[in-house]
Structures are given as C-alpha cells and as structure tokens.
C-alpha positions in Angstrom: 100.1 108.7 139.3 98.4 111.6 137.8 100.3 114.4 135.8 98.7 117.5 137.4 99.1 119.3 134.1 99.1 123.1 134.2 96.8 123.9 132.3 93.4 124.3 130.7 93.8 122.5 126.9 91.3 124.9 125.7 91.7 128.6 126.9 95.6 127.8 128.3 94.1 128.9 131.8 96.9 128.2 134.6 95.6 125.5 136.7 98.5 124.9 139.4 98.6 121.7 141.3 96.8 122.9 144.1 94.0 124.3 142.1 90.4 123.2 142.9 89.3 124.5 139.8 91.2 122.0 137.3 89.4 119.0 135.7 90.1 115.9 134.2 88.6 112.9 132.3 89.6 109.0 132.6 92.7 110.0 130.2 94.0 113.1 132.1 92.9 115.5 129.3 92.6 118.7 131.7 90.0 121.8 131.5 89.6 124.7 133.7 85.7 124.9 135.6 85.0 128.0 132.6 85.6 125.8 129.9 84.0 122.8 131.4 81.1 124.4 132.6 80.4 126.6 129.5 81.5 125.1 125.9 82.5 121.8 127.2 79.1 120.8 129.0 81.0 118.6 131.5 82.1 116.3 128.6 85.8 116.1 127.6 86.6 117.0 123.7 89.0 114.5 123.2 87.1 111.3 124.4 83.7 112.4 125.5 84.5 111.1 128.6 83.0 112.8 132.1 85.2 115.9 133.6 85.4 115.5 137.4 87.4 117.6 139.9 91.1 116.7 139.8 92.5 115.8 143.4 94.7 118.4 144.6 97.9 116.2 145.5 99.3 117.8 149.5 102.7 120.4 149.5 104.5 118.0 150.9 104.6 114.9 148.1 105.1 117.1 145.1 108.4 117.6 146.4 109.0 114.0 145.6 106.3 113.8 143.0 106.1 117.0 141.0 103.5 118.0 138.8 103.8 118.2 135.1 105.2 121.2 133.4 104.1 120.2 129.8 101.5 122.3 128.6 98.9 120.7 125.9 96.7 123.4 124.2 94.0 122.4 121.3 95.3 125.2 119.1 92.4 125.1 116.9 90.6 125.7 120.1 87.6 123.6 121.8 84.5 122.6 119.7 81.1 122.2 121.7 80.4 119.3 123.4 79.4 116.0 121.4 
C-alpha cells in the first residue's frame, strides 16, 4: 500500500493525501508538480526513475489506512535532473 507521504522531499511543500499535485516514482520518493516540473524534469533525484501523479486514496479508507506522517526532506536540497 502506498505511504501517501506529506510532503515534497525537495522544497518540504505540504502534499496532503488528497492532493492531485503530489508525485511519486516506482520507490515512493514524493515531489510536489513545482519541483517536478521545474528542477526535477519529471525524473526522480533519488533513482532517476519517472514521476507520475500519486493516486489520491478516497476519505473513507484512510480511516482505516492512514497516510504517512513521516516527512523526508533532501536537506542539501534537489540537484537537476540526471
């Protein structure tokens, strides 16, 4: 199941789980649209993996199934794309 993590790893944007502006790679990593539109070019810093729109999961399950509250920021920042 997917983390939903709060926030963007590079500018510590708050992307709530309902946020259609969060995105992820194939490892969760998660950017805000900013970052991976601008700096990022769509490419994740961590694996160079593709950043696609992270599912927005409904009200209702994250009752059950909560998103993550655990925060991961690159404190050195993000470097360009590869």
């Amino acid at each position: 199941m997917l983390a939903l993590r709060p926030n963007c790893e590079c500018c510590d944007r708050d992307l709530p789980p309902d946020s259609r502006d969060a995105y992820i790679c194939s490892f969760e990593c998660t950017f805000c649209g900013d970052c991976r539109d601008g700096v990022l070019k769509e490419h994740c810093p961590n694996c160079g993996g593709e950043l696609v729109r992270r599912p927005v999961r409904p009200a209702g399950k994250l009752v059950n199934n909560p998103a993550s509250t655990q925060r991961v920021l690159k404190a050195e920042g993000c470097p360009p794309a590869f």
